[in-house]
LUMLUM-773174 format. One record per residue: x, y, z of N, C-alpha, C, O, CB in turn. Coordinates in steps of 0.1 Angstrom, whole numbers, plus 5000, padded with zeros to 4 digits. Glycine has a CB too. Layout:
BEGIN
XYZXYZXYZXYZXYZ;...
END
This chain:
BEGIN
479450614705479950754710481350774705482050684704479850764725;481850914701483050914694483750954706483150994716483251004682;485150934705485650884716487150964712487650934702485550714717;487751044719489351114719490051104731489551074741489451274717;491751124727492451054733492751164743492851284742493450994724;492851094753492951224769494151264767495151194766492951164788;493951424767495751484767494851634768493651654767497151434747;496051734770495351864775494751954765494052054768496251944782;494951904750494051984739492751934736491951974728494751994724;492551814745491251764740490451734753489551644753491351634731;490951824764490251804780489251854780488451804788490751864792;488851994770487752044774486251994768485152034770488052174772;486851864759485751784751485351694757484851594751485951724739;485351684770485251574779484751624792484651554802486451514781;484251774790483151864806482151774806481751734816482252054804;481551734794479951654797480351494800479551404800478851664781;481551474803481251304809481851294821481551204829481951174800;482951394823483351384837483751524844483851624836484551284838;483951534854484751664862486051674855486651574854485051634881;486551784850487951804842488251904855487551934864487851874824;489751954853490552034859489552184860489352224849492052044850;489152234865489152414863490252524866490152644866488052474871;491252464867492352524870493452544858493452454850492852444881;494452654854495052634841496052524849496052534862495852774830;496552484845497452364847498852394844499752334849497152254839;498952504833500352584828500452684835501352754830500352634813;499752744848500452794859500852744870501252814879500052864862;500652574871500652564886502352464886502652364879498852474893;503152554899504252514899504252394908503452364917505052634902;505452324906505652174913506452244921507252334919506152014906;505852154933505952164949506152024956506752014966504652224956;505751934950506051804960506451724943506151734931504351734975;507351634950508051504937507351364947507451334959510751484935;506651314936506051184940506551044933506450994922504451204937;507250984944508150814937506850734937506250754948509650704950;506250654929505550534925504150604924503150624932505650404937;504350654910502950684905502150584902502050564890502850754893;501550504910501050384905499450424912499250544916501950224912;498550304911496650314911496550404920495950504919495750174916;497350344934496850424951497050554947496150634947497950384968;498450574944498850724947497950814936498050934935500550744944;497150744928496550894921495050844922494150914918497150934901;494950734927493550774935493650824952492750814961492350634935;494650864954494850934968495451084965494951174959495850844979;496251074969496951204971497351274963497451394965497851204976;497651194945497151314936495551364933495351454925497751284922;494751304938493351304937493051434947492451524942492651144942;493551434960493551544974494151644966493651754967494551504991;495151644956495651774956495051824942495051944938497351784959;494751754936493951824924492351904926491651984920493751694913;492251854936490951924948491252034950490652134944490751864963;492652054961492952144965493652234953493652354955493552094977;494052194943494152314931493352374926493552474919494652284921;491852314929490652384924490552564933490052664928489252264929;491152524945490852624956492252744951493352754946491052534976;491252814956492552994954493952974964493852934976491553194963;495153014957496353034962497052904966497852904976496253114973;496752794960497452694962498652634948499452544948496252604966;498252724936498752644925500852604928501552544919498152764908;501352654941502552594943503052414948504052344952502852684953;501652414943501452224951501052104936500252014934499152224967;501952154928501652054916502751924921503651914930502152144897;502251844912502751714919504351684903504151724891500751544920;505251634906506251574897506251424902506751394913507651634897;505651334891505451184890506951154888507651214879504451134877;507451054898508250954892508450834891509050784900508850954894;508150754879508450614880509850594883510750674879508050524869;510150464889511150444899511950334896513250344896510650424912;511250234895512050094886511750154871511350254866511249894889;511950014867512349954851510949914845510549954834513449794852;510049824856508449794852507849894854506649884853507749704859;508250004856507150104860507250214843506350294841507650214878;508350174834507950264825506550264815506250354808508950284819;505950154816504050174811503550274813502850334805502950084817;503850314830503050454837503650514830503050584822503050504852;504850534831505950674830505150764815504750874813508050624826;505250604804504650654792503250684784502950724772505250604787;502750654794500850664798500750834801500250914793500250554816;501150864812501250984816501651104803501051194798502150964829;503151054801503651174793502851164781502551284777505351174789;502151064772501651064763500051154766499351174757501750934758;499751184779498251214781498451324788497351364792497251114788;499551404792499951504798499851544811499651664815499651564792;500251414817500051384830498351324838498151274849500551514835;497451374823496251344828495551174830496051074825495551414820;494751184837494151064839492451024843491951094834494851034849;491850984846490550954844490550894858491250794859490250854831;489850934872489250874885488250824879487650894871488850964896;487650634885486350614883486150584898486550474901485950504872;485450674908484850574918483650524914482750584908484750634931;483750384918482150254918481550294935481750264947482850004918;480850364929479850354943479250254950478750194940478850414943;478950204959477850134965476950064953477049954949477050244974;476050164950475250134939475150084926474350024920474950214938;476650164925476650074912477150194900477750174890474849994907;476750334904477150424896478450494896479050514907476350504896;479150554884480250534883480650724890479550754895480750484865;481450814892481950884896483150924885483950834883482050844909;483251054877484451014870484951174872484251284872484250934851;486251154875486951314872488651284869489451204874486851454889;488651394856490051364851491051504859490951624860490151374831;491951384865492551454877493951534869494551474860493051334891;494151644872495251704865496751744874497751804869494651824857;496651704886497751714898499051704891499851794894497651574908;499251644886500851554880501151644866500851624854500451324873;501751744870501951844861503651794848504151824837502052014873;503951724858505451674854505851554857505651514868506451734859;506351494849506751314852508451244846508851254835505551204841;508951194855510051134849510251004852509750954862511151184852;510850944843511250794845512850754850513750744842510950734829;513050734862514550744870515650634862516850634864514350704888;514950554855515950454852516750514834517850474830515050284851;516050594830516450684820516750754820517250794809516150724815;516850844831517650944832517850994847517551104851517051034825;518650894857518650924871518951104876518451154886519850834877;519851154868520251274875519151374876518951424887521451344868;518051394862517151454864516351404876516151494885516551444853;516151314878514751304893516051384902515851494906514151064903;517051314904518351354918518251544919518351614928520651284911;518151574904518351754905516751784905516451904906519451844889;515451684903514251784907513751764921512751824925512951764898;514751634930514151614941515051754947514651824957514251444947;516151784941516751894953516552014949517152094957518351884955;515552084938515252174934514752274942513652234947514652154925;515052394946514452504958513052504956512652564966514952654956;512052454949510952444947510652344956510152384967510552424934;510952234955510352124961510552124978511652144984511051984954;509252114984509152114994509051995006509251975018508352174993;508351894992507951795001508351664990508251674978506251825006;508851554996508551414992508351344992509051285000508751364990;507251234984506051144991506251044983506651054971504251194991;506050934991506450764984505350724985504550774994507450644992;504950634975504250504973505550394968505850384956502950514961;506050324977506950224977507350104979508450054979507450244980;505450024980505149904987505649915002506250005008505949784979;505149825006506149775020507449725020508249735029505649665027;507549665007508649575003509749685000510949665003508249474989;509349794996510349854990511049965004511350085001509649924976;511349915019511450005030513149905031513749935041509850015045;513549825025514449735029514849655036515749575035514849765030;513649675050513649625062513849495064513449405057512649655068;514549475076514449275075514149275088514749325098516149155071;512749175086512149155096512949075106512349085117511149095092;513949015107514648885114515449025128515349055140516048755099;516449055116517449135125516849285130517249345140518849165115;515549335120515049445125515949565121515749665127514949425138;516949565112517549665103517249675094516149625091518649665101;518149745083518649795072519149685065520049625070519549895073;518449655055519449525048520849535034520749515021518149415043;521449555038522749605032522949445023523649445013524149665046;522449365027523149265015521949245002521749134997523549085024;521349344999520449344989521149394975521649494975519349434994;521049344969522349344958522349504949523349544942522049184946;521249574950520049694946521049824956521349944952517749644956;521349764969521849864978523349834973523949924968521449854995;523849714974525249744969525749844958526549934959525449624963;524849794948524749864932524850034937525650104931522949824922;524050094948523750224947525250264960525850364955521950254952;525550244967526850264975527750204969528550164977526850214987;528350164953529150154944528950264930529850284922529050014941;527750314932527450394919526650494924525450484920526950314907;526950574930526150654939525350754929524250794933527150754951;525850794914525050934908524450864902523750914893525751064899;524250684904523250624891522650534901523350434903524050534874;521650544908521150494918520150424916519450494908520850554924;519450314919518650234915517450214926516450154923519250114912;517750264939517450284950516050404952516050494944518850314956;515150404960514850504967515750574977515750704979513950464972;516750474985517850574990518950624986519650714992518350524998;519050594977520350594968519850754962520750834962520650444954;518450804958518150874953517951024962518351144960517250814946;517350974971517151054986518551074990518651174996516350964999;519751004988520751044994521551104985522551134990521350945001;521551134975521951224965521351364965522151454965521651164952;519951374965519451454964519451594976519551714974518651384961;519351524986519751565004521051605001521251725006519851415017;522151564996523551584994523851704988524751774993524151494987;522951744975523351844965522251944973522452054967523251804946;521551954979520652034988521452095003521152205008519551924991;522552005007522952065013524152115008524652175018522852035022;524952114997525652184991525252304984526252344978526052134986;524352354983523752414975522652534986521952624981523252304966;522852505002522452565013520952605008520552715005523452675017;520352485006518952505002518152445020518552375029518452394984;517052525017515852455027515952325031516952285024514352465021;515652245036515352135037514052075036513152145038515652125045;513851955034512251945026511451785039511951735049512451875001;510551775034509351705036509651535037509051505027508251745024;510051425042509951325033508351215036508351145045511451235036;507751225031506251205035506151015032506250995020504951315024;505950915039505650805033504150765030503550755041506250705040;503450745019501950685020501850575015501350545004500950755015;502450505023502850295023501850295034501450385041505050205030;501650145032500850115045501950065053502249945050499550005044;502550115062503850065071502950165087502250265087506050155064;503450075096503250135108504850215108506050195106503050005121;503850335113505050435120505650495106506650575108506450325132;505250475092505550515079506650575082507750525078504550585071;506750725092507450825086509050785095510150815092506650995089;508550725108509850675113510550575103511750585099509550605128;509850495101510450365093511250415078512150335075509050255090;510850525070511550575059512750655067513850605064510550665050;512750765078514050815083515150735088516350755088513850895092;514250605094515350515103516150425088517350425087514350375117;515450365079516450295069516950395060517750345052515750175061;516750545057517350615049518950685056520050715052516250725044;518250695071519250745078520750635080521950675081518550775092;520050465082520850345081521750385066522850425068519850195082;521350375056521850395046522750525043523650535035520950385039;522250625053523350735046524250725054525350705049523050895044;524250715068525450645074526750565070527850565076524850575079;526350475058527250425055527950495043529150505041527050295054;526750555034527150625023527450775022528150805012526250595015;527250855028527250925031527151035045526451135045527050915026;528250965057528351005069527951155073527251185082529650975072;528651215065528951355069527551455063527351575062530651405059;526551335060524951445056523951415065522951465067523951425040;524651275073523551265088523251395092522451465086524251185104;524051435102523951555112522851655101521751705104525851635117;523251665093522551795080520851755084520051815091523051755056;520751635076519451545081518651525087517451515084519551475083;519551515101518651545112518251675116517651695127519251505122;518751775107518451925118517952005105517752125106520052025127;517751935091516851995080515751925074515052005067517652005070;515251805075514051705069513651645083514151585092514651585057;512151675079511151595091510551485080510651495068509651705099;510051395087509751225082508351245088508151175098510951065090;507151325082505951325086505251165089505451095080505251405075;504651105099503750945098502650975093502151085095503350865111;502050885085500350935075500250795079501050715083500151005054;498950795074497650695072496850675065495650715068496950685077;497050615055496250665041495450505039495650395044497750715024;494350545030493350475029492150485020491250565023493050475039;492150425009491350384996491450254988492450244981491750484988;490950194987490850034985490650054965489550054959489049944997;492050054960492150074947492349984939493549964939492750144945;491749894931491949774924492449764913492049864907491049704922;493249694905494149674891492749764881491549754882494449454885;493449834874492349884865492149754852493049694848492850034858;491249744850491049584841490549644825489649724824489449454849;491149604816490649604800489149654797488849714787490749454793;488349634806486849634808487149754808487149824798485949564819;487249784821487349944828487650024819486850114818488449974838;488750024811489250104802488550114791488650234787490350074799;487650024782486749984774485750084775485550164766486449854776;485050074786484050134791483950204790483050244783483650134799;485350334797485250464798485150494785484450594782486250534805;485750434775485950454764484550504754484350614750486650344762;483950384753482650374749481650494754481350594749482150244752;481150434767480250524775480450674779479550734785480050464785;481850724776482050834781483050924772483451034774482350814794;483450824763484350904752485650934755486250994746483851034749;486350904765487450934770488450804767488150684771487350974784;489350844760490450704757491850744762492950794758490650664737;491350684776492250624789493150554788492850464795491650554797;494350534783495050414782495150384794495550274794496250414775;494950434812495250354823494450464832495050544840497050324827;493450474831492050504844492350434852492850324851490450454842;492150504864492350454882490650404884489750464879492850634896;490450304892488950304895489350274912490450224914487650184885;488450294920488350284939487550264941486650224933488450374949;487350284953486150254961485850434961486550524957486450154978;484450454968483850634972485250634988486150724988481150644982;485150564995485850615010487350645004487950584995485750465024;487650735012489050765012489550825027488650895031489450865000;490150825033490950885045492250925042492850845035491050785055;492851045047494551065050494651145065494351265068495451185036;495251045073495551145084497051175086497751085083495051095097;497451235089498651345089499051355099498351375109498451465085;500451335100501551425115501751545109502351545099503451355119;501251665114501651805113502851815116503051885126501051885121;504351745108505451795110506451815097507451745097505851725119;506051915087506551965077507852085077507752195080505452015072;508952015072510152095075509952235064510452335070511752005071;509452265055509452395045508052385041507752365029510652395031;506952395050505452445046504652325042505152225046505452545033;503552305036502852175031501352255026500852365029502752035046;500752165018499652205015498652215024498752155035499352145005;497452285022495952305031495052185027493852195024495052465026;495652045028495051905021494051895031493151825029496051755019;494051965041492851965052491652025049490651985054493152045064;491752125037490652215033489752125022488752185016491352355027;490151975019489851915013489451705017489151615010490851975005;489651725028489351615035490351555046489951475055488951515026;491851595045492551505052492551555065492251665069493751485047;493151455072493251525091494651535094495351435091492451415106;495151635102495951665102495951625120494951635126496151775094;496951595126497051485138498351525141499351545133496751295135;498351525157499751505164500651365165501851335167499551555177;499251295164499851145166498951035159497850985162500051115182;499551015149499050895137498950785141498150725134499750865126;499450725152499550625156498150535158497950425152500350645165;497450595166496250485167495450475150494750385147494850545181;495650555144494850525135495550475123494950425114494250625132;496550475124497250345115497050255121496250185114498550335112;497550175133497350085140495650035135495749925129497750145155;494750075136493550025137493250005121492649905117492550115147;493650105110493850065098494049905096493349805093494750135094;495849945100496649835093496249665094496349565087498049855100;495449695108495049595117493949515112493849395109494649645130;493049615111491749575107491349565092490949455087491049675113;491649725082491349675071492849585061492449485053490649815064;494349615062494949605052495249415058495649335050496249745049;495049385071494949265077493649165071493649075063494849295093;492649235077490949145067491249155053490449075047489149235068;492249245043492149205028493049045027492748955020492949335019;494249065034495148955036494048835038493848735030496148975049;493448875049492748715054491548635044491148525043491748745070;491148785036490148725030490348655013489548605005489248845032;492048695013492548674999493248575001492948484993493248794992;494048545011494448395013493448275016493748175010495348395025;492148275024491348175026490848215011491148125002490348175040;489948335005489748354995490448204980489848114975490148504997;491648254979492048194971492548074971493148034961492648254969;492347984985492247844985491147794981490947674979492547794996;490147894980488547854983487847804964487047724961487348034991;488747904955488547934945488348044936488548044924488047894946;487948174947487548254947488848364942489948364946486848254957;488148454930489148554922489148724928489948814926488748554903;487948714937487848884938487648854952487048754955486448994929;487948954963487349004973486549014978486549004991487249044974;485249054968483749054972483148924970482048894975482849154963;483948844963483748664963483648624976482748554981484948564955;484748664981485048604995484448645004484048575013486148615000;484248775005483548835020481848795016481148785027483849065021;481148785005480248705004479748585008478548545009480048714997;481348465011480848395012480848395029481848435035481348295004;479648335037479048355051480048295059480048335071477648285054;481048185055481748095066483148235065483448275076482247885061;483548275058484848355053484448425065484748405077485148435037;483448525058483048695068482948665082483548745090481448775063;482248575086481848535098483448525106483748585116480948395098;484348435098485748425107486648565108487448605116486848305100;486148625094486748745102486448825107487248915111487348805098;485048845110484448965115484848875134485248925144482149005108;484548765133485348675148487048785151487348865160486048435140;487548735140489048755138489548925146490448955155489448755119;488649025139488649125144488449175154489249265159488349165141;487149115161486749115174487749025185488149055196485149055172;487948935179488748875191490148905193490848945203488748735190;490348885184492248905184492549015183493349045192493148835173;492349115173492349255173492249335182493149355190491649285166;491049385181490049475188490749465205490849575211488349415187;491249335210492049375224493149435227493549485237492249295232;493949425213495249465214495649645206496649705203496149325208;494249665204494349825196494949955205495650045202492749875192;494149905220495050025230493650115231492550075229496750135221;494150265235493250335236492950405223493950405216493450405247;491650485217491250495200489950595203488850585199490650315191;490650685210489450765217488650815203488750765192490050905229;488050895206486950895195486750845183486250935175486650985191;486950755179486850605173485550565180485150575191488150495177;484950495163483350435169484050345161483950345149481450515166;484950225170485150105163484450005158484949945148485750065167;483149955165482149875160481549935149481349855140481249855170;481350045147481150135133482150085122481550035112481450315135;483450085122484650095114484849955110485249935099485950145122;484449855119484749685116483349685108483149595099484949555133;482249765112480949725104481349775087480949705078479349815113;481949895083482249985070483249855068482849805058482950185072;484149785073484949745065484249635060484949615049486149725069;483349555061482849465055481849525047481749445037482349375062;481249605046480549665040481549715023481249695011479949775052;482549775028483649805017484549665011484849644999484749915026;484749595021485349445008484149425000484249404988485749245015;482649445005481749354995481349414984480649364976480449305001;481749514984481049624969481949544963483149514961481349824967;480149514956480349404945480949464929481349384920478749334942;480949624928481649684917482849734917483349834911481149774912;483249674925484849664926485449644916485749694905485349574933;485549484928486149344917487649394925488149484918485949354893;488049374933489349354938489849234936489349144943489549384950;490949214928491549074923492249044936492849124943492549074909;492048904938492848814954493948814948494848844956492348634961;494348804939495748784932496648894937497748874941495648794916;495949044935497049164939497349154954498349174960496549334934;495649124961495949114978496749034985497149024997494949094985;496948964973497848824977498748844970499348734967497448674975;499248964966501048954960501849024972501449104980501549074944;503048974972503949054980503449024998503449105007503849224973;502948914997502448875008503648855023503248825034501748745004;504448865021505848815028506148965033506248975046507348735015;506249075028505849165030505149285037505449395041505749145026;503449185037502449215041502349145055501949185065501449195032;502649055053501948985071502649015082501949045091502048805073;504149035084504949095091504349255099504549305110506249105079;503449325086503249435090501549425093501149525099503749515079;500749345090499549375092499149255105498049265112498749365077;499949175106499449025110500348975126499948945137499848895094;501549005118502648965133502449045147502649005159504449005128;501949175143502049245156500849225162500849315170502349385156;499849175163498549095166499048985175498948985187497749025151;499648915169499648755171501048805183501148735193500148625153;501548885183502748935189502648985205503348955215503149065181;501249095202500649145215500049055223500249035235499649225212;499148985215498248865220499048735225498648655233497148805207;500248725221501348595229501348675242501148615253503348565220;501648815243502548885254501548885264501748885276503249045251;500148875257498948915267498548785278498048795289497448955257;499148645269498348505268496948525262495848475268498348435283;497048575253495948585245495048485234495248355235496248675240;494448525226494248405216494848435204495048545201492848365213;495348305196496148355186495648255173496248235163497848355192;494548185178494048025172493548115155493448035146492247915184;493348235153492448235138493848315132494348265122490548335138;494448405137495848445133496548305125496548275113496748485148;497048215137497548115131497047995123497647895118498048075139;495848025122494547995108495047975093495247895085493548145105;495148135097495448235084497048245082497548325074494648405087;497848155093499348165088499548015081500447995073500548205101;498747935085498147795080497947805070498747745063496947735085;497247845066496247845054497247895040497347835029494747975057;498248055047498848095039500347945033500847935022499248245045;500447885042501647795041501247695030502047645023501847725056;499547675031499147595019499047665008499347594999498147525019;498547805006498647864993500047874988500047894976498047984992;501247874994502347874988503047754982504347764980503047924995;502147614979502447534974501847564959502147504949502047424982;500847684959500947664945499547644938499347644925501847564943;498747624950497447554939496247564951496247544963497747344931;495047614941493847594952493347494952493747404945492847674951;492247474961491347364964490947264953490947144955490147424968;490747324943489647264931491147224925490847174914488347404921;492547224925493747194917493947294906494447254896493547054912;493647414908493947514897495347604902495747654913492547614895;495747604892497347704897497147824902496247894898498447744884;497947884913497848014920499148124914500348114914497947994938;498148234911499848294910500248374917499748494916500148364900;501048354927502148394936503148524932504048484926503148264938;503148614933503448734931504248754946503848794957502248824925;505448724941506348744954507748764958508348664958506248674960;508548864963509848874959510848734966512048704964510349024965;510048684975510248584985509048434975508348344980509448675005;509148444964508148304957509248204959509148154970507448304936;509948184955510848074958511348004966511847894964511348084956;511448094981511748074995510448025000510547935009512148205002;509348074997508148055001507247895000506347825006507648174995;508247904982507547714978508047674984507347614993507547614966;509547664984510047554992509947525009509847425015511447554988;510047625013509347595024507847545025507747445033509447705031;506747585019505547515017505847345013505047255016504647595004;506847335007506547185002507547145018506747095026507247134981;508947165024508947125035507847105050508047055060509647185035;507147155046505947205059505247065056504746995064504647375057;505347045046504046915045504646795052503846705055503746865027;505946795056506746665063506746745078506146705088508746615056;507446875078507346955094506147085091506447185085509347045100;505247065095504647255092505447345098505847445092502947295100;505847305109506947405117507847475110508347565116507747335125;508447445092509147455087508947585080510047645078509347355082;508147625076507047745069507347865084507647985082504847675067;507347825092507747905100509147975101509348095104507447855109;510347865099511147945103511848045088513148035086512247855113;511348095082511648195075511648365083510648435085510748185064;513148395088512848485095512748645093512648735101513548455102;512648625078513048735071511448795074511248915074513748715053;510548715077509148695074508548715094508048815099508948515064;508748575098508148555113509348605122509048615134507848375116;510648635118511048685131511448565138511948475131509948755139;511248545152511148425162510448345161510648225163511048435173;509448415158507848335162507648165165506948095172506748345147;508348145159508947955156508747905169508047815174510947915150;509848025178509947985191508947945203509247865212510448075194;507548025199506548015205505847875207505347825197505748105201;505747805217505147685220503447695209502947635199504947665239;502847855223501747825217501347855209500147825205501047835221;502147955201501647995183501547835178500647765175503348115170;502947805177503347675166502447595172502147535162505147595165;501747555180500847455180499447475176498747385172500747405192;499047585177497747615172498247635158497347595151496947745178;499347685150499447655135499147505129498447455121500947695132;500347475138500247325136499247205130499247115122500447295145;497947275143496247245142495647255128495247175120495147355152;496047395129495447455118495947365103495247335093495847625119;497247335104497347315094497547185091497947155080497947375092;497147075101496946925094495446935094494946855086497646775102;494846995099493347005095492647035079491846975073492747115104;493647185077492947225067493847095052493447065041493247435067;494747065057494946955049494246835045494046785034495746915052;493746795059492646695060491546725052491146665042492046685073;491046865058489346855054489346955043488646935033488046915067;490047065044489847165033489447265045489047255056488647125020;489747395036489747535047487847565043487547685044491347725040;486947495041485247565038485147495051484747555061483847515021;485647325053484847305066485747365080485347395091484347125068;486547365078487747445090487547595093487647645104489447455083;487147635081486947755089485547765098485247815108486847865079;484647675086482947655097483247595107482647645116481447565091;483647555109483947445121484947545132484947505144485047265113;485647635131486247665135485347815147485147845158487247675124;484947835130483347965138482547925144481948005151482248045129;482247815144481247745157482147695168481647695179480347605153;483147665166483647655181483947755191484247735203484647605181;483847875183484247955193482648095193482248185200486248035187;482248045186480748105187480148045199479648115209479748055173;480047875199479947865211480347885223479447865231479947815211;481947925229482248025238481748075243481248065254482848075237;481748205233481048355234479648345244478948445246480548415217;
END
């Protein structure tokens, strides 16, 4: 099949393989600036609004891409070379592919090339709204003290060089600055991280930050920009050489970086937009007074079971997701995991059919046309557990609850940070904390207790009698026997309970 390169003179040669834009694209003005154009964000929310550009009277909602670090200029120059366009594949269930070239991202910059540009389009009277994809990692937060972490050498750099910022705050606080010099509106700051409480947690460390850097734009701050909380949800995997290949061949489109997902997607929304927001409702999302339980039961359930299933996963041998949740001893401990430890500490989830929701999430790791690499679910894990894992194990101490498969899976992780799975094959550890993390793994093997006290990570937790002893279990066992019979052994003991 002959095959051309995706860019906007050659979109319309591409109606017979996938859904293309029907919208002109050279009228629709940017309205929201988006930091970390990366997989999630344009199989989410540039995906919702290229929807919603299909619909009448919306073309004020074009998206401006910004890559943010230094690694991110691949995207930066993927995009500008294809004209912001891109290629959606959802893998269905079945097996069949889903393709539409999303045209949202009407504009893109790369911040480390040219900071002032992003600083003068985030404060532009146009822009209404501003939405992150910024990891978890990237909120500053330290888990130990529960602040703002000012000794990050990233924040130094940006409260020494404030117009050349390296920061997400550094950039936000420039931009907020010449906005209110300039007696403009005030705008949107939207987070779609998987963080509990997203929109508090971006105002409280941007607000920590301008505090020191800029005192005199608090007060402005507080009485011009709302910090909307969302809940976002689409299970998006590394796009792989294959992927790209494929589209290529079978569909004629030469993608240099196609997004592929799962079919499910969710966004629920706090209705609290300081200068207007799009009708993303008219297109699937929910718009909510209070986000809270449904992040909560998210974070808990699915972005927690990817953790669990990519750490035991990747001691086991196993490279994908659907490896793991296939295998019967894995699924079984967590579909346990959820039910027990979880599921009591969710609160009230009124119209929530949660036995429904724990049944879809297994159903969604196992789509076998994925292929979610354990490697990405297991990067940045230091990160991740603090937010998906600790407040579980947290509730359930306060309750005298059970905390035995939690501290399993904090076990388990203490041995993957030595470095190597089961079978003696190397792991790769993708972690801003890899170094802190071996050496404590190789200490643990004399104290396990030792893996614990990283507090940047556990907090106190150390402190707990009965966490650290059920870790403890867990973890001269799975040393002993290996985590295939620990975990079976583990699901029958408490099968038998029940």
């Amino acid at each position: 099949m002959a095959s051309y390169k995706l860019n906007s003179e050659n979109l319309s040669k591409f109606s017979g393989s996938a859904a293309i834009p029907a919208y002109d694209r050279s009228d629709v003005k940017v309205g929201i600036v988006h930091v970390g154009i990366g997989g999630f964000h344009r199989a989410h929310e540039a995906y919702y609004t290229d929807q919603l550009l299909h619909k009448e009277g919306n073309k004020d909602w074009g998206i401006c891409g910004v890559a943010l670090l230094d690694f991110d200029q691949k995207i930066y120059q993927t995009l500008k070379d294809q004209d912001g366009l891109y290629t959606l594949i959802v893998k269905e269930l079945d097996g069949t592919l889903t393709k539409t070239i999303v045209g949202s991202i009407v504009e893109y910059l790369f911040a480390p090339e040219n900071p002032a540009a992003v600083i003068d389009k985030m404060a532009h009277q146009d822009i209404k709204i501003i939405t992150l994809t910024i990891t978890e990692g990237g909120y500053n937060y330290n888990e130990a003290t529960k602040k703002f972490d000012f000794a990050n050498p990233l924040i130094q750099h940006d409260l020494e060089n404030p117009t050349t910022p390296k920061t997400i705050f550094g950039y936000l606080t420039q931009a907020l600055k010449a906005r209110k010099e300039q007696h403009l509106k005030g705008v949107a700051i939207q987070s779609c991280d998987n963080v509990q409480g997203n929109g508090h947690m971006i105002q409280n460390m941007l607000l920590s930050y301008v505090e020191k850097a800029a005192p005199s734009l608090v007060e402005w701050i507080h009485a011009n920009v709302t910090f909307p909380n969302s809940m976002v949800d689409r299970i998006t995997p590394a796009t792989s050489l294959v992927d790209i290949s494929a589209l290529k061949e079978n569909s004629g489109i030469d993608d240099a970086w196609p997004v592929v997902c799962e079919p499910f997607k969710q966004w629920v929304i706090e209705d609290d937009f300081a200068a207007g927001r799009p009708a993303w409702e008219n297109v699937g999302a929910q718009f909510v007074a209070d986000v809270v339980p449904y992040e909560k039961m998210k974070l808990s359930l699915l972005n927690a079971g990817h953790s669990v299933l990519g750490i035991l996963g990747a001691l086991k041998g196993y490279a994908t997701i659907d490896e793991a949740v296939h295998d019967p001893a894995i699924s079984q401990f967590l579909k346990l995991y959820m039910d027990i430890e979880v599921t009591p500490v969710l609160g009230n989830l009124e119209g929530v059919d949660l036995k429904s929701y724990k049944h879809s999430l297994i159903q969604r790791f196992g789509n076998i046309y994925i292929k979610d690499q354990i490697d990405r679910i297991c990067s940045e894990t230091s990160a991740k557990l603090p937010i998906f894992i600790l407040p579980t194990i947290n509730a359930q101490l306060k309750e005298s609850g059970s905390v035995k498969l939690a501290a399993f899976v904090i076990a388990a992780w203490a041995i993957y940070s030595l470095g190597f799975d089961e079978n003696g094959n190397p792991l790769v550890i993708k972690d801003a904390l890899a170094e802190v993390l071996h050496q404590k793994a190789i200490e643990a093997k004399n104290e396990p207790k030792e893996f614990l006290s990283i507090e940047s990570v556990f907090g106190d937790l150390k402190k707990s009698e009965v966490f650290v002893n059920a870790y403890r279990e867990s973890y001269d066992d799975i040393l002993k026997h290996g985590v295939e019979k620990c975990v079976a052994d583990l699901n029958n003991e408490i099968l038998n309970k029940i």
